[in-house]
Every structure is written in structure tokens, then in C-alpha cells.
C-alpha positions as CSV (number, residue, x, y, z in Angstrom):
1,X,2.1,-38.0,14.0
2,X,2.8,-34.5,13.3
3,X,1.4,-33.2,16.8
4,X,3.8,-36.2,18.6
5,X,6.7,-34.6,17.0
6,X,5.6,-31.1,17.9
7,X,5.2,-32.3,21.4
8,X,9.1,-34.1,21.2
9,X,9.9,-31.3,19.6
10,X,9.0,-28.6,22.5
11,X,9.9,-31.0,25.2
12,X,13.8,-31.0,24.2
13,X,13.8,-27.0,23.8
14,X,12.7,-27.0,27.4
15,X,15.2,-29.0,28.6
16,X,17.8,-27.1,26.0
17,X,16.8,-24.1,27.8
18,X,17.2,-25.4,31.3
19,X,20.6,-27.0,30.4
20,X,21.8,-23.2,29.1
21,X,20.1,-21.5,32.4
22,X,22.2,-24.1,34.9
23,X,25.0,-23.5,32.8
24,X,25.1,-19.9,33.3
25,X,23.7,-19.5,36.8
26,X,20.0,-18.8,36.2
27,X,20.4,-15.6,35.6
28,X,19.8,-13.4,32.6
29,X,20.0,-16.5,30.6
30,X,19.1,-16.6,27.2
31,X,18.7,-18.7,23.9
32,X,17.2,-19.0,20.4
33,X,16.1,-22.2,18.4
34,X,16.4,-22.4,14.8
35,X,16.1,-26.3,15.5
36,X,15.3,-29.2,17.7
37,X,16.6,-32.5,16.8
38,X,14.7,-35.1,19.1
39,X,15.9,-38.6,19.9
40,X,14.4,-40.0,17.1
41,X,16.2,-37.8,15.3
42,X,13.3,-35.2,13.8
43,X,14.1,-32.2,12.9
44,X,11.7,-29.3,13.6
45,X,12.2,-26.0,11.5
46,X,10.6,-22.8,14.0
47,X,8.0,-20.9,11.0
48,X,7.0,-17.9,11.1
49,X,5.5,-16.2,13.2
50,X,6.5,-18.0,16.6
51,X,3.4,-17.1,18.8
52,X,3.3,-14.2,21.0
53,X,1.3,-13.2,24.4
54,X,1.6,-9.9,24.3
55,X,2.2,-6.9,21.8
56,X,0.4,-6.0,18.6
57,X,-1.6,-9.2,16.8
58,X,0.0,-8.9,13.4
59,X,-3.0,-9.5,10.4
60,X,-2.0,-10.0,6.7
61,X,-4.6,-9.3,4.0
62,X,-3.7,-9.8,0.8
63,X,-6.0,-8.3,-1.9
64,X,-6.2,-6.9,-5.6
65,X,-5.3,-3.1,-5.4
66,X,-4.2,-2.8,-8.7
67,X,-5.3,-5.1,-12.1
68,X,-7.7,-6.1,-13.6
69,X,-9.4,-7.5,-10.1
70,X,-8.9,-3.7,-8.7
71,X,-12.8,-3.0,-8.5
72,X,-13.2,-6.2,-6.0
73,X,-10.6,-5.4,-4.2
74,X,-11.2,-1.6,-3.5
75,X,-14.4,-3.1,-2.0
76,X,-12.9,-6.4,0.1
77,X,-10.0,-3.5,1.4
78,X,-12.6,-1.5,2.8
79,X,-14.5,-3.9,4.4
80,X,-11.7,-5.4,5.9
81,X,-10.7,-2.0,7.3
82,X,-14.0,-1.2,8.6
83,X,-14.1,-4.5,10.9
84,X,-10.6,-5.1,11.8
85,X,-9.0,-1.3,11.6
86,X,-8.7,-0.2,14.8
87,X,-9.5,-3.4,17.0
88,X,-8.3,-4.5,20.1
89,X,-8.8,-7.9,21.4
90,X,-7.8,-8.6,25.2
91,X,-6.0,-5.6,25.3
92,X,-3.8,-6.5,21.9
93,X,-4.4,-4.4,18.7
94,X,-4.9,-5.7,15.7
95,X,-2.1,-3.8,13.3
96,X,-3.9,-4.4,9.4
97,X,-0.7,-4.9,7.0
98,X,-2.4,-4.9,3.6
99,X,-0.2,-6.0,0.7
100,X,-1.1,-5.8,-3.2
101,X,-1.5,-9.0,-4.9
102,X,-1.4,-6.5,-8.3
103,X,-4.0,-9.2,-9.8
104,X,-1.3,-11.7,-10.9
105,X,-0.5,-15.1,-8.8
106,X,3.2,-14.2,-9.0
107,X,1.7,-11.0,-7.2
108,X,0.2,-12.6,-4.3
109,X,2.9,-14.9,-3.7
110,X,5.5,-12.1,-3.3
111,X,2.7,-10.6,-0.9
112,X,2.5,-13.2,1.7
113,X,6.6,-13.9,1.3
114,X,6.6,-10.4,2.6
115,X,3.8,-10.5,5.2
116,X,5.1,-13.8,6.4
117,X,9.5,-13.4,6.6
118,X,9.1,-9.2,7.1
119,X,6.2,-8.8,8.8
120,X,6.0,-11.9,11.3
121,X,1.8,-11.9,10.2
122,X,-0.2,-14.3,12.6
123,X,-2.9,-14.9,10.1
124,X,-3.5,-13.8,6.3
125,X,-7.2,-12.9,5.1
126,X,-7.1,-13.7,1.0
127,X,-6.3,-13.3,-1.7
128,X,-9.5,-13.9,-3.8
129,X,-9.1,-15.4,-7.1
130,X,-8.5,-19.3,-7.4
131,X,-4.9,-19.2,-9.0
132,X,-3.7,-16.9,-6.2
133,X,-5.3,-19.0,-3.5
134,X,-3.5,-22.2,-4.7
135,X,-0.6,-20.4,-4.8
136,X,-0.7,-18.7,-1.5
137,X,-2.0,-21.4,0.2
138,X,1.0,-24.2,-0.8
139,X,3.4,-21.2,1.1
140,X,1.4,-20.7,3.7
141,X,1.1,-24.9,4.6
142,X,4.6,-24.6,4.2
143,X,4.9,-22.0,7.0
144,X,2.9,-22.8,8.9
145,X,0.5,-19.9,8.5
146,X,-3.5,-19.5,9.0
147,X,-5.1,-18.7,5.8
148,X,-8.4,-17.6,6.3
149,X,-11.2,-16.9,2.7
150,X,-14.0,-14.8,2.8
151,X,-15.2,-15.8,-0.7
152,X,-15.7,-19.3,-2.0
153,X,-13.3,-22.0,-1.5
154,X,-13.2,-24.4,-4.3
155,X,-12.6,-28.3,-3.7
156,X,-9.4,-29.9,-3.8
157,X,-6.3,-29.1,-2.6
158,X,-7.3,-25.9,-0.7
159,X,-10.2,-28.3,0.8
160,X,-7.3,-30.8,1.8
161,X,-4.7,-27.9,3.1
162,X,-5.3,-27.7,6.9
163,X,-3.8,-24.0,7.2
164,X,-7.2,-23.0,4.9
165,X,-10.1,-21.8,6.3
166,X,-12.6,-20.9,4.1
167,X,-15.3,-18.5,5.9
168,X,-16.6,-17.6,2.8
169,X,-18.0,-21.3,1.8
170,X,-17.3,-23.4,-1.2
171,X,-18.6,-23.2,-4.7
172,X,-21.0,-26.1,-3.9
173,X,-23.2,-24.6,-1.6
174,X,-24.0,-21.9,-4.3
175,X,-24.5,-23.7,-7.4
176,X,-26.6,-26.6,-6.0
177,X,-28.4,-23.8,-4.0
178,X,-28.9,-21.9,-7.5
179,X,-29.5,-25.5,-9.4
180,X,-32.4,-26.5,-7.0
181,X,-34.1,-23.0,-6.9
182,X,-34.0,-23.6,-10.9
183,X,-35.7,-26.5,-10.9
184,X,-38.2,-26.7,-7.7
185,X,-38.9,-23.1,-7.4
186,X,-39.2,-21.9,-11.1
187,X,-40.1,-25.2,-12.6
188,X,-36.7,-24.7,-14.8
189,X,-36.3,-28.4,-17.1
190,X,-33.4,-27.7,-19.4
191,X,-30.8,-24.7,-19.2
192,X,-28.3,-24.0,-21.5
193,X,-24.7,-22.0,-20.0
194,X,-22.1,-19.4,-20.5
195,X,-18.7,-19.2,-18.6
196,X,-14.9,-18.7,-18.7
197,X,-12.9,-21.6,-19.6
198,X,-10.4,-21.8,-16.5
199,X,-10.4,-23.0,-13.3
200,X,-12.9,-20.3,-12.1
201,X,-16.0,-21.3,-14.5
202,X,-16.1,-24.6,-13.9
203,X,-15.1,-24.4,-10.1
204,X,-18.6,-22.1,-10.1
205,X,-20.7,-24.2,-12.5
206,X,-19.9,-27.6,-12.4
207,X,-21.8,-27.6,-8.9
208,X,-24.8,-26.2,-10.9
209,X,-25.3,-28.5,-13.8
210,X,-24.4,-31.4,-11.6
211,X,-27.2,-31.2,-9.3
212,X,-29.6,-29.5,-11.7
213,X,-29.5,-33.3,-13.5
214,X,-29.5,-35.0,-10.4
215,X,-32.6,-33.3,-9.9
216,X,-33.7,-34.8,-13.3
217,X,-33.0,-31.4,-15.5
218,X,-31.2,-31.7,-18.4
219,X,-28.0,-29.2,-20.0
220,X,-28.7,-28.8,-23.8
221,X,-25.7,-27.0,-24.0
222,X,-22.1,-25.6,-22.4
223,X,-20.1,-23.0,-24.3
224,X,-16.7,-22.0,-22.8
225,X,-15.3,-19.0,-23.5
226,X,-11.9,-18.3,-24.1
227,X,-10.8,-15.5,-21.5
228,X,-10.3,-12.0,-21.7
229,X,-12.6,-11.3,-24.1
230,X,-15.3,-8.2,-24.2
231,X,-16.9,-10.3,-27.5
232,X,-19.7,-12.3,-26.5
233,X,-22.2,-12.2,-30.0
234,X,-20.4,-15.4,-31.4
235,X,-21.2,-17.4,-28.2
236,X,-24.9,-15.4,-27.1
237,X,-26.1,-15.9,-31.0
238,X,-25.2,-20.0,-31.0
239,X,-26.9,-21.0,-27.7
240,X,-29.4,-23.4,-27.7
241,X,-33.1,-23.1,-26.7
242,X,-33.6,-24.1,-23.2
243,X,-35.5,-22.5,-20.2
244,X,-32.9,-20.2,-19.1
245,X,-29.0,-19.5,-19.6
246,X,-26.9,-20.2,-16.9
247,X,-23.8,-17.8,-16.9
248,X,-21.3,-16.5,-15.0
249,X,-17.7,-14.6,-16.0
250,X,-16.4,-12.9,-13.1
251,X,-15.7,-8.8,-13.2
252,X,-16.6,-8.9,-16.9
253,X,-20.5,-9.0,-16.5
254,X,-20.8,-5.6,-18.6
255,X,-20.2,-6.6,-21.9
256,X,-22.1,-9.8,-21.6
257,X,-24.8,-8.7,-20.2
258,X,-25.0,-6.1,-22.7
259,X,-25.0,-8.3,-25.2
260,X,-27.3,-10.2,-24.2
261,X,-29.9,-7.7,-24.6
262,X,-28.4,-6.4,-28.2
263,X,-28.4,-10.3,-29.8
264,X,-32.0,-10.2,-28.8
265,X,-31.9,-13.4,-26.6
266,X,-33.4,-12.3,-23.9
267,X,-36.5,-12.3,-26.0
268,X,-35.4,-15.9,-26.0
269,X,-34.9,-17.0,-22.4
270,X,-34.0,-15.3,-19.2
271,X,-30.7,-14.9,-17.8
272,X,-29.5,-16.6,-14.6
273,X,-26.3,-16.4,-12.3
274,X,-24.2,-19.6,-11.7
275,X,-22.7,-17.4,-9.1
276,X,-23.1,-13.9,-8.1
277,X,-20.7,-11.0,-9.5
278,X,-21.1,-10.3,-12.6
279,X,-24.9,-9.0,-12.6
280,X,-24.3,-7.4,-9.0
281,X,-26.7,-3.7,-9.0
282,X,-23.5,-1.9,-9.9
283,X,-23.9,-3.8,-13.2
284,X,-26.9,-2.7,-14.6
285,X,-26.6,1.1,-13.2
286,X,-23.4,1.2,-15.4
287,X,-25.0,-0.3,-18.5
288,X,-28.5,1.8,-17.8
289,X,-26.2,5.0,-18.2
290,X,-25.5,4.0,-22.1
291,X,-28.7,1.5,-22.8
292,X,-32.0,1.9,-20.1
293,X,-33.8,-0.6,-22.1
294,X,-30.3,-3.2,-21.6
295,X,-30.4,-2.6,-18.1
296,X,-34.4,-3.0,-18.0
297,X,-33.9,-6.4,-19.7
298,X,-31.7,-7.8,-16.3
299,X,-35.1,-7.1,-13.8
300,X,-35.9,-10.0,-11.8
301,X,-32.9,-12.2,-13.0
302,X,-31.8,-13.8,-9.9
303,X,-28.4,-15.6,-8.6
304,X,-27.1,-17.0,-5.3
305,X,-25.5,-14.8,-2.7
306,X,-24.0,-15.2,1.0
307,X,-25.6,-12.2,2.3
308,X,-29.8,-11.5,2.4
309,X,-29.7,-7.9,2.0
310,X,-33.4,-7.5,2.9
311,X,-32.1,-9.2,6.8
312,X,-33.5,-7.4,10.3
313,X,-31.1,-9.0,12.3
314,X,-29.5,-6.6,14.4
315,X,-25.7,-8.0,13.0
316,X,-26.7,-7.0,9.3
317,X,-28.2,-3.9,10.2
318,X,-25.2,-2.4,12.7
319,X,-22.9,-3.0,9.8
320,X,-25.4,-1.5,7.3
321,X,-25.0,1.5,9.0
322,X,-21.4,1.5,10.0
323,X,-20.7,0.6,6.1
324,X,-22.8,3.4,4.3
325,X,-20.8,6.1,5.1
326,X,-17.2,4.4,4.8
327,X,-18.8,3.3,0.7
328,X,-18.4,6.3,-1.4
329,X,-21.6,5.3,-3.5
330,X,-24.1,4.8,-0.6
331,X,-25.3,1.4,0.9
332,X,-24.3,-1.9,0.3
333,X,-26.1,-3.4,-1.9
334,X,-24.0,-6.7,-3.0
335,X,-21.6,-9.6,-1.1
336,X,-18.9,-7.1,-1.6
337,X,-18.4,-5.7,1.4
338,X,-20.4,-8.6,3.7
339,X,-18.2,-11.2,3.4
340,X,-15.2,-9.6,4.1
341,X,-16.5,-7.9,6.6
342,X,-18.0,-11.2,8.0
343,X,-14.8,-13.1,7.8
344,X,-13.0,-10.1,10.3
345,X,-15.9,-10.7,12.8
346,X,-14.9,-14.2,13.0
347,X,-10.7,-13.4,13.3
348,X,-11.8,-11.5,16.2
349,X,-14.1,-14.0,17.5
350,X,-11.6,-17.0,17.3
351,X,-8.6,-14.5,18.5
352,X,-10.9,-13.5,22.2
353,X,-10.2,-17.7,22.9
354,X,-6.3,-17.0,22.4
355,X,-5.0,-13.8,22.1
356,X,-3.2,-14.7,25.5
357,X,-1.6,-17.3,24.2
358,X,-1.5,-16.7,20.6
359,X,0.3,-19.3,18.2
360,X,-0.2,-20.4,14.6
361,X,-1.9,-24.1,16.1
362,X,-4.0,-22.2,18.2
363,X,-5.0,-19.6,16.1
364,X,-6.2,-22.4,13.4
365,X,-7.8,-24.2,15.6
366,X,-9.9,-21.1,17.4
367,X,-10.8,-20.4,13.9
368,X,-12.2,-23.5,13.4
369,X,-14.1,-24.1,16.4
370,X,-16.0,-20.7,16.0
371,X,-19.7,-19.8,15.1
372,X,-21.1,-16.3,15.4
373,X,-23.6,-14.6,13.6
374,X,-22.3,-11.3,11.4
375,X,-24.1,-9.7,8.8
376,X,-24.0,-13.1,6.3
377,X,-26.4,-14.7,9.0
378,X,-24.9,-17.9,10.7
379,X,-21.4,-19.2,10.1
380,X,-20.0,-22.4,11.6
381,X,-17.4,-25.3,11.1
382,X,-18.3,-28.8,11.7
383,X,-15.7,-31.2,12.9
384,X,-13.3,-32.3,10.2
385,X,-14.0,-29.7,7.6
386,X,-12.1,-26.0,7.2
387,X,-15.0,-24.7,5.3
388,X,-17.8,-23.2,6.9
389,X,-21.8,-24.3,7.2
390,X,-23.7,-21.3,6.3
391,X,-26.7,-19.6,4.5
392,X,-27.1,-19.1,0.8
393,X,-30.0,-16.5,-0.3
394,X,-31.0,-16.3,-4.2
395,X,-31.6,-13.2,-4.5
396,X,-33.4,-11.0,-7.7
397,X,-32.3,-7.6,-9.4
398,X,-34.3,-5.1,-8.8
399,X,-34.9,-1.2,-9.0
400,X,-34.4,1.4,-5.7
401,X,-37.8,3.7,-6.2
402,X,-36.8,6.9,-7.6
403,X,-38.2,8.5,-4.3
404,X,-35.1,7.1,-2.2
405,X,-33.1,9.3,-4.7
406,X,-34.4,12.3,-5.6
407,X,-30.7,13.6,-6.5
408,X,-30.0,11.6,-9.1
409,X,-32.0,10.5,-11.8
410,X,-30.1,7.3,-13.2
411,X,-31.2,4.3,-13.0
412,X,-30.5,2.3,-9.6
413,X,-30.5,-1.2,-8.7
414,X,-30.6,-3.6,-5.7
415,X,-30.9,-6.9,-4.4
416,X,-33.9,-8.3,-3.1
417,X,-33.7,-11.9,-0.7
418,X,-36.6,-14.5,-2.8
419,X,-35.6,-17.8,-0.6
420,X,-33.1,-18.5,2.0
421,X,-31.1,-22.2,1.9
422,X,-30.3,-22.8,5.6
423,X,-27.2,-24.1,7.1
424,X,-26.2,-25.4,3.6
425,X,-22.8,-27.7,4.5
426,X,-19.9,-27.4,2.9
427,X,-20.2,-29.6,-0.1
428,X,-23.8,-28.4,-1.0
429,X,-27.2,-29.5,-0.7
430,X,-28.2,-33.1,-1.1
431,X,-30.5,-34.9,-3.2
């Protein structure tokens, strides 16, 4: 229905605009639109932007410069740089307006008010965290206005908002990836697990301890913790015996993970990732620098992760090397910088198919009908959905040999790739 009226809709501007030409002899003749009333008396309210053929392509990305997110987005900003910075796409430049989300919902919302009314954005990439989303996302349905996600989308209403498109995947595809590697790979039959009570945690572990008892596991336990908090003893010294602990708590992994080794229950079970983040290699390096035997404790924990850092493919190694010296401390080594930098590769891929004719439909609609392969592997939308069909690796912590660097003497970590989930659809594996 809404396409019929769009079509009624454009249909009576062209004959508005042919009436004003005759009226004025066809020459010079101009008009603006601020609405189209058809004859069945719809009203059609022109967004922002209004589509363009020519001129710069206008790309909002909304991120966490300041806060208590600043860390991820010092990372997402330059990845998004490095891939969409200075591109051209049939002869229009892409002009990067990055806007400050300053961590808070309210923050982000002010951000794409700004990128949408000043700026006249074509498409916004972000924000990241799951309040802002929501929040961005219900103004940019409003206007009209591609959203596009390079980290997990949850389900719900960004799943049902057709102005999302979530590159990055869904929180399903990780945790059941993470669930089954649990229980057919490691021969896990219980876990017990640790997260943030919000919308976060259980966006990021329901999908685990869903399909780790579907699989016929069984949760002994789920604690919740009450968020911010750097004290994790009370919860770490009451969990129950099981085969592993299952946690996850976004950019506060230092403290827990610290903790986990000073309670002593690693002695008691090993430590697994509902979700990546929070044991990422830049985790234990910090903790190694006050406690080497802490850090030593997180070898070989493993977690899911869109990008297989160990990958030969020629798309993961060119932006290896175009990344390394843009990252101030050396090469990536986490989903940081890939995903961002994925999600760019495929805004330029869907904007080649309509940079000519470039409007907010056709824009979605590119984005959605494009697969390419970028440093995360394969990405891909099947018909009907607006998140994408990709890989999810689990990957292990592990230590860079001293030999690759001689200069410094800390302790340094890394991701290795231990299996690879292919193609994994949007709403996870299935049974």
C-alpha cells in the first residue's frame, strides 16, 4: 500500500509541475513540494534527504566519541574512515559527517536529528549500543532514512523496522554458534552464567542458553548483575558448579576477568564468552601489566566473533595491511575494526547500483540486495530479512611469540580461528 501511494504520490507532482511550466511558458520554470495530496486524498510528507544524481553522497555515522563507550568507538571511527574516507563512487564522493552519540541515547538521537534536518545524510552507519539503536532507528523509520549496523542487531523492533539493515548480524547467530561449539565440540553438559541485567545481556545470552538446552544441556545457574559495577566477588564466589561459565558484560571485561582469577574459580571451571568484547586481546594485555598470572589464567578461553583473524583471503589480508598502520597499537587483532570496516565495503557496493539515481528507496533496497566478500568473509541478505547471512568463527585467546616483539616485553595476546559456522542465517543455527 505504501509504494501505491508513493507512486500516486509522484504521479500528481509531475503533473503539478507540468501545470506550473504551461502556466509560465516553459521556461525557467520552477517549483518545490512540501506536499502532494492525491485524489484519494493522501497526503505525502517529502523526508529528508530527497535523492540526488549528482554532487557529494552525504554518509552519517553516528558513534561513541566520548563516554563510557569511547574505547569502541575510537576503534569503529577509524575503521569507518579507513573504508569510506576518501571514496568516490561513479564519480560522487562520499563526504563522512561523523557525529558524537557522547554514549547516552539522548546523545545519539540529537546526532541523527542533526545529520538528518542539517546535513541532508543519505544513509547513517550506527550507533552501536542497543538503547541508541532503538532510539535512532524509530527517527530514522520516521524519516525515511537507511540505517545501516555493523554490530549485532537484536530481534524485535529493529528486526521489524524496514529502514534497518543490520550488516553486522543478530545476536542469534552468535550465541547458538557459541551454544553448539559448547556442547558438540567441547562435550560442555551444564554451564552456569554471568551478565548485565539490561537489554544488552540477555539480547546476547538468551540465544545461548536457549539452544545450549535445545541441544539437551542444562543451565544450573543465571546471575544478573546490576550495572555499572567494577564488583564482581559477590557474584564470581556464589556460582554454581557446572562445566564452564558463560559470561559476557560489554567494555567492562577488566574487572571481571580479574576477578575471576583472584576468587580462585578458574581453578573451578573455565571461562567462556556469550559474545565477544569483553575478553578481546586488549583485555588480558591490560590485566597482564598488573597480574601475568590473571592474564595467564584467560589462555585458550574462546568466544564467537564475525571476523577469522587467521583468514588468507585476499579481502582480509588487503585490509590487514591497510589497517596496521592507520591502528596506533599495531594489527588488528579483534572485530573492532572488521566489522565496521566490512559494513563500508557494502555502502559502497550497494551505492555502484545507484549512485546515479540515488534516493532513500533505492538506497535501502541496493543495500539489501547486496553480497560481497570483505574482510568478515561472506555477507548476504536473503529475501524478506534486513539482517544479513554470514560467518561466525569461535575463536581462542592466545599469546603473540615474544619473537614478533622484541621491543616490548609485555605480555601480548591474539585471536586464533578453532571452527568456522558457515552462512549462519539470521536467526541462528537450527536444531
Amino acid at each position: 500500500m505504501k509504494k501505491r501511494y508513493l507512486l500516486i504520490g509522484l504521479l500528481a507532482l509531475v503533473l503539478a509541475l507540468a501545470l506550473v511550466a504551461v502556466a509560465c511558458g516553459g521556461e525557467g520554470a520552477t517549483t518545490t513540494a512540501e506536499q502532494v495530496t492525491t485524489t484519494e486524498q493522501v497526503t505525502t510528507t517529502v523526508g529528508y534527504p530527497q535523492g540526488s544524481s549528482t554532487g557529494p553522497i552525504k554518509v552519517g555515522h553516528i558513534f561513541d566519541d566520548t563516554g563510557v563507550e569511547a574505547v569502541v568507538g575510537s576503534l569503529v571511527k577509524v575503521a569507518v574512515q579507513y573504508t569510506l574516507g576518501s571514496a568516490t563512487v561513479a564519480g560522487r564522493p562520499i563526504e563522512l559527517i561523523e557525529e558524537d552519540s557522547k554514549s547516552t541515547v539522548e546523545g545519539a538521537v540529537e546526532a541523527a536529528r542533526k545529520l538528518v534536518e542539517q546535513d541532508q545524510v543519505d544513509v547513517i552507519l550506527g550507533p552501536t549500543q542497543i538503547g541508541q539503536k532503538n532510539a535512532v532507528a524509530t527517527y530514522c523509520a520516521e524519516k525515511q532514512v537507511p540505517m545501516v549496523l555493523y554490530n549485532p542487531t537484536p530481534s524485535g523492533p529493529l528486526e521489524e523496522n524496514e529502514w534497518v539493515i543490520g550488516v553486522g548480524g543478530s545476536p542469534a547467530q552468535f550465541g547458538t554458534c557459541i551454544a553448539d561449539y559448547m556442547y558438540n565440540v567441547l562435550g560442555y553438559r551444564t554451564i552456569s552464567t554471568l551478565g548485565p541485567e539490561d537489554t544488552s545481556g540477555h539480547a546476547f545470552f538468551e540465544p545461548v542458553t536457549d539452544y545450549f538446552t535445545l541441544l539437551g544441556g542444562q543451565v544450573v545457574q543465571q546471575q544478573w548483575a546490576a550495572m555499572p559495577t567494577d564488583d564482581w566477588s559477590a557474584y564470581l564466589t556464589t556460582v554454581q558448579d557446572a562445566d564452564a561459565l558463560v559470561a559476557w558484560v560489554g567494555g567492562q571485561g577488566i574487572p571481571l576477568l580479574t576477578q575471576y582469577y583472584d576468587t580462585g574459580l578458574y581453578n573451578r571451571m573455565p571461562i567462556v564468552g556469550a559474545f565477544q568484547g569483553f575478553m578481546d586481546p586488549w583485555v588480558p594485555r591490560n590485566i597482564g601489566e598488573a597480574n601475568q598470572a590473571a592474564a595467564e589464567t584467560l589462555l585458550g578461553a574462546v568466544c564467537p566473533l564475525a571476523w577469522d583473524p587467521d583468514s588468507q583471503d585476499p579481502a582480509n589480508l588487503a585490509f590487514i595491511e591497510g589497517m596496521t598502520p592507520l591502528k596506533p597499537w599495531g594489527k588488528p587483532t579483534d572485530d573492532g575494526l572488521a566489522g565496521p570496516a566490512q559494513t563500508g565495503q557494502v555502502l559502497l557496493a550497494a551505492l555502484e547500483s545507484c549512485a546515479t539515481n540515488l534516493s532513500n528507496l533505492s538506497l535501502r533496497d541496493a543495500l539489501l540486495a547486496t553480497s560481497i566478500t570483505g574482510p568478515e568473509g561472506p555477507v548476504s541478505f536473503v529475501p524478506g530479512e534486513n539482517i544479513a547471512t554470514k560467518n561466525i568463527y569461535i575463536v581462542e585467546v592466545a599469546l603473540i611469540p615474544a619473537a614478533e616483539h622484541p621491543e616490548d616485553p609485555r605480555l601480548l595476546f591474539e585471536y586464533h580461528t578453532v571452527k568456522t559456522y558457515e552462512a549462519v542465517p539470521p536467526h541462528g543455527l537450527e536444531q
